[in-house]
C-alpha positions in Angstrom: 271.3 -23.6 -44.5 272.4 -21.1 -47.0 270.9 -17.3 -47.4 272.0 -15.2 -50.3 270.8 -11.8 -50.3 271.6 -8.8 -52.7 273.3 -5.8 -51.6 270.5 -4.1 -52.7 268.3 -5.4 -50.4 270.4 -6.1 -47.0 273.4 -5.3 -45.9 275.3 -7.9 -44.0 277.9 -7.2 -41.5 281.3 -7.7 -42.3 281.9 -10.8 -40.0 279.8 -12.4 -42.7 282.0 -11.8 -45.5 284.9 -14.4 -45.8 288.7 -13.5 -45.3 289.5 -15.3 -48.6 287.6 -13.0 -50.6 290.3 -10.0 -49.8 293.2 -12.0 -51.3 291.8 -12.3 -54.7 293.4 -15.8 -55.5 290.3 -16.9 -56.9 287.2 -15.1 -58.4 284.2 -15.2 -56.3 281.1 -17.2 -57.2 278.1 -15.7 -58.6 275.1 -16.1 -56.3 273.5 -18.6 -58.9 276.6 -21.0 -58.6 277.0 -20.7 -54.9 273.1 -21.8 -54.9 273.8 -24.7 -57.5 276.9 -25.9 -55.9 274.8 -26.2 -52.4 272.0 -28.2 -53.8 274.2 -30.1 -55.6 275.8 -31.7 -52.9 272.9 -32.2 -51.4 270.5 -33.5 -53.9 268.4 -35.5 -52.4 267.4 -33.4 -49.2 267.6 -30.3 -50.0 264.9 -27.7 -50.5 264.9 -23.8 -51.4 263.0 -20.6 -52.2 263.9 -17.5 -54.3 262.3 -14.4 -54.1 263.3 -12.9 -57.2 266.6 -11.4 -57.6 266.2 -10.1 -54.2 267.0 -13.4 -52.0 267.5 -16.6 -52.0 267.3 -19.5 -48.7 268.5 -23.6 -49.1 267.8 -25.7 -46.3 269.5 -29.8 -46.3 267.5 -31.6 -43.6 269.2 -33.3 -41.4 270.2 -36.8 -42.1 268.2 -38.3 -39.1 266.0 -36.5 -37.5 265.9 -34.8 -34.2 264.9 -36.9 -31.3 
């Protein structure tokens, strides 16, 4: 499952935010391309929902299914 949210909208705590993003080695994704690398990986099974610029959720269902 993936959940991107704007600042604007929620703030989320800082456990959330990844250690890697503090070294600057790379630049970080835009929300778009996290989103578009996620499906992408997952093309076949995945599903999401944006609510404007506000959110977006992506959900891969499981492989098999829960028994």
């Amino acid at each position: 499952m993936l959940a991107i949210f704007h600042k604007a909208f929620a703030h989320p705590p800082e456990e959330l935010n990844s250690p890697a993003s503090y070294k600057g080695l790379k630049k970080p994704k835009l929300p778009e391309e996290t989103l578009r690398d996620f499906l992408s990986h997952h093309p076949d099974n995945t599903c999401s929902m944006s609510f404007g610029k506000a959110s977006v959720l992506a959900y891969v269902r499981p492989d098999k299914p829960f028994s």
